[in-house]
C-alpha positions as CSV (number, residue, x, y, z in Angstrom):
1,X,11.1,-23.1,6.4
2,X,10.5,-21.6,9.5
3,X,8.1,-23.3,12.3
4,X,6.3,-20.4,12.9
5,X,4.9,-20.2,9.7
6,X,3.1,-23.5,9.6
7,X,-0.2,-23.2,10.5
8,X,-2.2,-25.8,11.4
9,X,-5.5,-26.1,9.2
10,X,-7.8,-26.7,11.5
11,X,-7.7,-23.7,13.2
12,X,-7.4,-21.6,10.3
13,X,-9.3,-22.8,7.8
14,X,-12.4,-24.4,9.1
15,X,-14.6,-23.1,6.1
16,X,-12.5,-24.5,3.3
17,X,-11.6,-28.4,4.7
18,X,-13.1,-31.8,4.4
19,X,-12.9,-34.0,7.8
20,X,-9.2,-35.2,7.1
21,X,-7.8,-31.3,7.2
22,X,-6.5,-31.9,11.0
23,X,-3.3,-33.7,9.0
24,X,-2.8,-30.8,6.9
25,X,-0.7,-27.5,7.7
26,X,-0.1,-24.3,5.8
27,X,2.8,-22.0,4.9
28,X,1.6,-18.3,5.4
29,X,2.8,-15.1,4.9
30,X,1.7,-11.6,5.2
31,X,1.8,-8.7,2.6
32,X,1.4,-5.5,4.0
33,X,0.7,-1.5,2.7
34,X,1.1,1.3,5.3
35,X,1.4,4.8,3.9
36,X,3.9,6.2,6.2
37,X,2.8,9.9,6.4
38,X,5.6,12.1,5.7
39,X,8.9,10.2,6.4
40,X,11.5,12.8,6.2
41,X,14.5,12.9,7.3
42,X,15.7,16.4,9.1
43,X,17.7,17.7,5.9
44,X,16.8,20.0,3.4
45,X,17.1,18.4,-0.2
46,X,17.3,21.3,-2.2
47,X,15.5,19.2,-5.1
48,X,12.9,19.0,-3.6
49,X,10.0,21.2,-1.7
50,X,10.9,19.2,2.0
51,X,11.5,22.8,3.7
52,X,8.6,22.3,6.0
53,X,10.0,19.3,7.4
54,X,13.1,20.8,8.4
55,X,14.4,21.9,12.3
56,X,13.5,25.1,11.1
57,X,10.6,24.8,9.2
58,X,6.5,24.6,10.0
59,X,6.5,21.3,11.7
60,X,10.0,22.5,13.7
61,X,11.1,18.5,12.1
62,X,13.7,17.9,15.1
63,X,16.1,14.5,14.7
64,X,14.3,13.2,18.3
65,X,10.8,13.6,16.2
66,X,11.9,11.9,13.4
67,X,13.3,9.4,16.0
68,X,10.1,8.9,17.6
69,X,8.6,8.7,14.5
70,X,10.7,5.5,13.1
71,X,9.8,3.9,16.4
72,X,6.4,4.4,16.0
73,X,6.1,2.8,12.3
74,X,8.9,0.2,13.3
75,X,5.7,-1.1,15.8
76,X,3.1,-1.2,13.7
77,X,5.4,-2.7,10.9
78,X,6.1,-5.4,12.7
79,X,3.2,-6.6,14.4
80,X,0.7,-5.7,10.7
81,X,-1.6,-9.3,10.7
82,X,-0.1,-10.7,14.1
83,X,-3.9,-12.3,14.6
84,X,-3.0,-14.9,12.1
85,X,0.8,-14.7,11.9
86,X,3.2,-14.4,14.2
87,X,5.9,-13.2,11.8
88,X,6.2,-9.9,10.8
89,X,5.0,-9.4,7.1
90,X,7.2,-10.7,4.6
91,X,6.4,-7.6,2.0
92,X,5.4,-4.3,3.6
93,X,4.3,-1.7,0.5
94,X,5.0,2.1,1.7
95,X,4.7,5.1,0.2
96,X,5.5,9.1,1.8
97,X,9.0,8.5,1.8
98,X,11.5,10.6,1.2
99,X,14.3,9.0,-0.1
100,X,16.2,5.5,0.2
101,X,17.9,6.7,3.7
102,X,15.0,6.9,5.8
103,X,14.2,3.1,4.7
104,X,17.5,2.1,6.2
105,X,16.9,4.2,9.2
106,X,13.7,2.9,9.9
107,X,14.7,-1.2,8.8
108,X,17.5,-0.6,11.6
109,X,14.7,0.0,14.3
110,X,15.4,-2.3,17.2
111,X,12.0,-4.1,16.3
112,X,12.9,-4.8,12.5
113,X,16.3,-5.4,12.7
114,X,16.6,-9.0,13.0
115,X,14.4,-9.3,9.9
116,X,16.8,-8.5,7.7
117,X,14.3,-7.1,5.2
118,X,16.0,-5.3,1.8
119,X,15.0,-2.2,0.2
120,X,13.4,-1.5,-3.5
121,X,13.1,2.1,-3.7
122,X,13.7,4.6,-6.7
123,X,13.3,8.1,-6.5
124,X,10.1,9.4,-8.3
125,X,9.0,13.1,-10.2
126,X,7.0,13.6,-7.5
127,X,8.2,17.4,-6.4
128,X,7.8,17.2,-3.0
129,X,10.2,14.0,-2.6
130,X,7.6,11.1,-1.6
131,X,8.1,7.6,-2.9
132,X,7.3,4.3,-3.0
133,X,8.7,1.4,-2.0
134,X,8.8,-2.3,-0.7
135,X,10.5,-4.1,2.1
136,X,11.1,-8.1,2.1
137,X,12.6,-10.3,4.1
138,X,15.8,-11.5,2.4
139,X,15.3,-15.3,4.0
140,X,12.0,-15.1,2.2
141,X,11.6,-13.8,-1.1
142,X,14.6,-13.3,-3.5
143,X,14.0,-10.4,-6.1
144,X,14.5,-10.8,-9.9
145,X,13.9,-7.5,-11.7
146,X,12.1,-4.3,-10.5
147,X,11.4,-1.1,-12.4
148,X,10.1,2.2,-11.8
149,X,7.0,2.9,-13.9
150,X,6.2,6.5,-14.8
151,X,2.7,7.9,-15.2
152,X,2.1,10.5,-17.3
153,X,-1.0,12.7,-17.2
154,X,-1.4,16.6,-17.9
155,X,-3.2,19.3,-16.4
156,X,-4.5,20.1,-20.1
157,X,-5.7,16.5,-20.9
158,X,-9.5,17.7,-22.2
159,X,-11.1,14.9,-20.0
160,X,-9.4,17.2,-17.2
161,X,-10.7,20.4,-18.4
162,X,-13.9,19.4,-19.1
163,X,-15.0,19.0,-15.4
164,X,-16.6,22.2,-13.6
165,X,-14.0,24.3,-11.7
166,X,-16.8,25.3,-9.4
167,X,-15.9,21.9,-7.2
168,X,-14.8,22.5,-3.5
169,X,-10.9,21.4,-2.9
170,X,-10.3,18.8,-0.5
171,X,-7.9,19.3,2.0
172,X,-4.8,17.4,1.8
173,X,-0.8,17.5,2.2
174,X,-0.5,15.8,-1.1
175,X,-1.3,18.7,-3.4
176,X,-0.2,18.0,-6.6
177,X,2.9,19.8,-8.5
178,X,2.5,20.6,-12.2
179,X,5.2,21.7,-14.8
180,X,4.8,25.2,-16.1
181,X,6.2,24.0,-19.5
182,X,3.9,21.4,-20.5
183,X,2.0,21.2,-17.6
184,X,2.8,17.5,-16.3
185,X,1.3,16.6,-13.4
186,X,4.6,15.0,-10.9
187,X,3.2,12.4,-9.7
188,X,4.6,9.0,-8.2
189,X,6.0,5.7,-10.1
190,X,4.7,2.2,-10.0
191,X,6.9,0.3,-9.1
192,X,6.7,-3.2,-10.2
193,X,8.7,-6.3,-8.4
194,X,9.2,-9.7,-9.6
195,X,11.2,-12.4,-7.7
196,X,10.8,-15.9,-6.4
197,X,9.1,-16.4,-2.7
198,X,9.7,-19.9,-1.8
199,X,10.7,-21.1,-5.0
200,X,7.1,-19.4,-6.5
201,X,7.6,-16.2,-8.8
202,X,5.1,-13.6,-7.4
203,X,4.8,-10.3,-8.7
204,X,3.8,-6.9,-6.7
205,X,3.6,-3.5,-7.7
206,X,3.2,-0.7,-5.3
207,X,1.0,2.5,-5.6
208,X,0.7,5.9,-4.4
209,X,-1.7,7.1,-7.1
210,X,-2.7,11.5,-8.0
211,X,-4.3,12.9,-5.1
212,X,-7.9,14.7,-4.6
213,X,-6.2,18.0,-4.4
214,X,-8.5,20.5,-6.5
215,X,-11.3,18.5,-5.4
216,X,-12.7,14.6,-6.4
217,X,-14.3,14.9,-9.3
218,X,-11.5,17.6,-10.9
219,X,-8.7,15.2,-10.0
220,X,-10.6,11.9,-10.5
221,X,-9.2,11.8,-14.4
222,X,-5.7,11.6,-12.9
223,X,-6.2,8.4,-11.3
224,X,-8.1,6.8,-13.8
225,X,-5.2,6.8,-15.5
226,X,-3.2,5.1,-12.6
227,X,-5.8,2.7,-12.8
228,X,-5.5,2.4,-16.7
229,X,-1.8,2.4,-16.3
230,X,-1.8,-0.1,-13.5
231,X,-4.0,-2.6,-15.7
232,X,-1.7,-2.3,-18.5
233,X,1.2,-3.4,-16.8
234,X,-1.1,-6.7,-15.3
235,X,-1.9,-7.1,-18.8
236,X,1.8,-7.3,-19.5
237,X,2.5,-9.7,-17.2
238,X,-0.1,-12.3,-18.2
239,X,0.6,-11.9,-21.8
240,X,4.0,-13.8,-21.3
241,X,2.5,-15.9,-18.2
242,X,-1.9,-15.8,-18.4
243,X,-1.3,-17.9,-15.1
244,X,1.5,-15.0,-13.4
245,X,0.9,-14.5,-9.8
246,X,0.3,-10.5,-9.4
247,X,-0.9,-8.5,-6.4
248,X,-1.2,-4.8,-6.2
249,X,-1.4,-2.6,-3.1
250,X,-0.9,0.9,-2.3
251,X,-3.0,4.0,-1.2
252,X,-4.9,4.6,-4.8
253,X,-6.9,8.0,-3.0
254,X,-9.6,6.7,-4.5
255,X,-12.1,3.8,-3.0
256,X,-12.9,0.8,-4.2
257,X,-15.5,1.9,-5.7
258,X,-14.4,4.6,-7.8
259,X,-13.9,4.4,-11.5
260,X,-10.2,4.5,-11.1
261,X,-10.7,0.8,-9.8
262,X,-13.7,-0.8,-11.0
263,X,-13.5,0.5,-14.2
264,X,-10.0,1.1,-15.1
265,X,-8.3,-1.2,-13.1
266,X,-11.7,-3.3,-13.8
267,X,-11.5,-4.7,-10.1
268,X,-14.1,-7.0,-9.0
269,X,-15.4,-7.1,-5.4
270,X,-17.0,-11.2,-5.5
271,X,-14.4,-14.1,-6.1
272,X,-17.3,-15.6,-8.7
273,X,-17.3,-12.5,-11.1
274,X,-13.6,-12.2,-11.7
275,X,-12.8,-13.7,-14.9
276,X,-9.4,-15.7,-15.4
277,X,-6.9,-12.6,-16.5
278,X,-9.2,-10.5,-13.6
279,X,-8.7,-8.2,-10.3
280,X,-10.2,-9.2,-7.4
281,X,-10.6,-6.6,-4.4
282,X,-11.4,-7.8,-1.1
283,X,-11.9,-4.1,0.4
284,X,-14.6,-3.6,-1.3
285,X,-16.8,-5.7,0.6
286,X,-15.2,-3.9,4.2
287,X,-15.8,0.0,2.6
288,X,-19.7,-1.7,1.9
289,X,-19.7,-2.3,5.4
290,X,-18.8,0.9,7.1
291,X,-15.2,-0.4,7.6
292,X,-11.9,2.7,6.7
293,X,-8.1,3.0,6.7
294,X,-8.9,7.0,7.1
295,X,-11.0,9.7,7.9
296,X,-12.5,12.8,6.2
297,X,-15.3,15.2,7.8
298,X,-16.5,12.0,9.7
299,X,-17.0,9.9,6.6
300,X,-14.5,6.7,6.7
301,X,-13.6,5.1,3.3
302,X,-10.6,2.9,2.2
303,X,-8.2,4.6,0.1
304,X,-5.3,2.0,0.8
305,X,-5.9,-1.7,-0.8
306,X,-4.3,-4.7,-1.6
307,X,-6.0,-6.4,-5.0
308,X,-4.9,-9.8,-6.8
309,X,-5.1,-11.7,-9.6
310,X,-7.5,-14.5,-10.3
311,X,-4.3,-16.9,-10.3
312,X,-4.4,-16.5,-6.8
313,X,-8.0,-17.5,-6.0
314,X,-7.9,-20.8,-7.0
315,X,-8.9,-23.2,-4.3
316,X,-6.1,-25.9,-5.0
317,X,-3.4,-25.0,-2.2
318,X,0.0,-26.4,-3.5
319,X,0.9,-23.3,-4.2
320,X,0.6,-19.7,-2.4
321,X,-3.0,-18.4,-2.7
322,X,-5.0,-15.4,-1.1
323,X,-6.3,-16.4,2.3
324,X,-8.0,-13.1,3.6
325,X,-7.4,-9.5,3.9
326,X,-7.9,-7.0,7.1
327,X,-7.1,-3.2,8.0
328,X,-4.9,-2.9,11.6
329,X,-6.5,-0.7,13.3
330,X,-5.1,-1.4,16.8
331,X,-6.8,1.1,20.0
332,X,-2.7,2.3,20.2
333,X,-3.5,3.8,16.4
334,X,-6.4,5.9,16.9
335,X,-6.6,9.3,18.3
336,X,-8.5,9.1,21.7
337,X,-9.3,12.9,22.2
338,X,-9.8,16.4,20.7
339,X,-11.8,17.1,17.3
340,X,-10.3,13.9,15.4
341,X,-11.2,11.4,18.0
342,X,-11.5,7.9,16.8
343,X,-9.4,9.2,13.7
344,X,-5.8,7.2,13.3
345,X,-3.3,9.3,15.0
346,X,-1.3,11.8,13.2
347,X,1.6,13.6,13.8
348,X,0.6,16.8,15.5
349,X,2.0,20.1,17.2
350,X,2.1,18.4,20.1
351,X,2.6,14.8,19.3
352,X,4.7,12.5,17.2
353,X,1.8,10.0,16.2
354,X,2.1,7.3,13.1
355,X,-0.2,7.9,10.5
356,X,-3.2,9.4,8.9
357,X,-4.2,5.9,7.7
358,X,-4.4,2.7,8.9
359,X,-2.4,-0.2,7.4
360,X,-3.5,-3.0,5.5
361,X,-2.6,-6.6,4.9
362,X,-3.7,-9.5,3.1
363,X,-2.7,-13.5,3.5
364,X,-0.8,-15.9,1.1
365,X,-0.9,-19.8,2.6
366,X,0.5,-23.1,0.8
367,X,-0.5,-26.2,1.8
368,X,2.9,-27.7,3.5
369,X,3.8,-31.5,1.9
């Protein structure tokens, strides 16, 4: 195991030691979510609706933009929970991704290279082409299975048509697609990894759940049922292990408190009230306090989040547990002037910026013997 990833207890877990913890030192690693905010290539895919981010199209998508644009994530990528860590995150969650190619463009950046990190990715219904996906380092974690997850939900469901069409529409990029046959809604996959890191099965799926277009409350049914999916496939993996290590990220569009997550994912924001097959969200506590990973008419609220299981709260350390979670949010990823000052910087007219959100990351540590 690498050096840099033994961390000595006393500095980092002062809270949680008796007086014999200055002997003691920790593995750690760092799992990370970052939506990437359209990563296109330059080429038109003529199965999907990627025309605007073209040469020619509306954002005038040049290959030295989508250059500066790899760079740009390639930095933040790799220096997501340096505070704690020095390595770069073992699993990075993304979604807004095009296809397979950009991932091995952007993994190829001079600052990710030597990381060697592999690529789960499958392409999703989602019409304009945006995926999900998760990088790991190879050294790290070896991968076991991994399957792409469909939701289904329908612009007819009654629950849908029951809510007022009177509701204000959000804006967004994301709006959603829907089939004029039998009115789907194309939305994106979970995808669901299982695989051994450091001899430890660990399980991870990654989100990019319905968006607000049409509004909130209109749309809200939608990701209920990501949440509802998302809990089923939990269940499914504690039915054949109660004790299976699960965490799940990704930019749900909803907060933490929303019903897609407290009450369909059933996602608890204390460590005492989640019950032993349970969620347990740590971003609910930062959205209480005023905390965001985006920005909306001045109002800040965390769409992006990384939950676990209650296998991973448990305070014996010889084996990977949940440390702590944060949002990077670094001066170099925030818009300094104009309207959305203070907001994470975008990709404009006149700049090639990062994101509309802010990544997040969480902590696993195992006590080193």
């Amino acid at each position: 195991m690498r050096i840099t990833r033994l961390i000595p207890l006393l500095f980092l877990f002062f809270p949680l030691i008796k007086s014999n913890a200055q002997q003691k030192k920790y593995l750690i690693h760092t799992v990370a979510f970052y939506n990437f905010e359209n990563l296109f290539d330059t080429i038109n895919d003529l199965k999907t609706n990627d025309e605007e981010w073209t040469p020619t199209g509306l954002q005038r998508w040049t290959f030295q933009k989508y250059q500066k644009k790899l760079e740009n994530l390639a930095k933040v990528l790799s220096e997501i929970g340096s505070a704690e860590n020095p390595v770069a995150p073992t699993f990075i969650g993304g979604c807004e991704i095009e296809n397979r190619g950009v991932l091995e463009d952007l993994i190829k950046q001079p600052k990710l290279i030597d990381k060697d990190y592999g690529i789960i990715h499958f392409d999703s219904p989602d019409k304009r082409g945006i995926d999900v996906a998760l990088l790991y380092q190879k050294k790290q974690f070896q991968p076991t299975s991994y399957t792409s997850i469909p939701l289904y939900v329908y612009r007819n469901n009654p629950k849908t048509t029951a809510i007022l069409k009177t509701e204000s529409e959000e804006k967004t990029d994301d709006v959603m697609q829907i089939s004029t046959q039998n009115y789907r809604v194309y939305t994106r996959d979970q995808l669901l990894v299982t695989g051994f890191l450091d001899g430890e099965e660990i399980n991870i799926i990654v989100n990019h759940w319905p968006s607000r277009s049409g509004g909130e409350k209109k749309s809200s049914p939608f990701r209920e049922a990501a949440g509802t999916l998302n809990k089923k496939i939990i269940d499914s993996l504690q039915r054949i292990k109660p004790n299976a290590k699960i965490i799940t990220l990704g930019d749900l569009n909803d907060g933490p408190y929303n019903k897609s997550v407290k009450v369909a994912l059933g996602a608890k924001a204390k460590k005492t009230d989640v019950s032993p097959l349970g969620i347990y969200n740590p971003f609910e506590e930062m959205a209480k306090n005023g905390m965001g990973t985006l920005a909306h008419r001045d109002a800040w609220d965390i769409f992006d989040q990384i939950m676990v299981s209650q296998s991973l709260l448990v305070t014996d350390y010889s084996s990977f547990r949940y440390w702590k979670a944060g949002i990077y949010n670094k001066s170099f990823l925030i818009q300094t002037t104009g309207q959305y000052k203070g907001y994470p910087l975008r990709h404009s007219a006149v700049e090639v910026g990062f994101s509309d959100h802010f990544p997040v990351y969480i902590y696993l540590i195992k006590e080193k013997r």
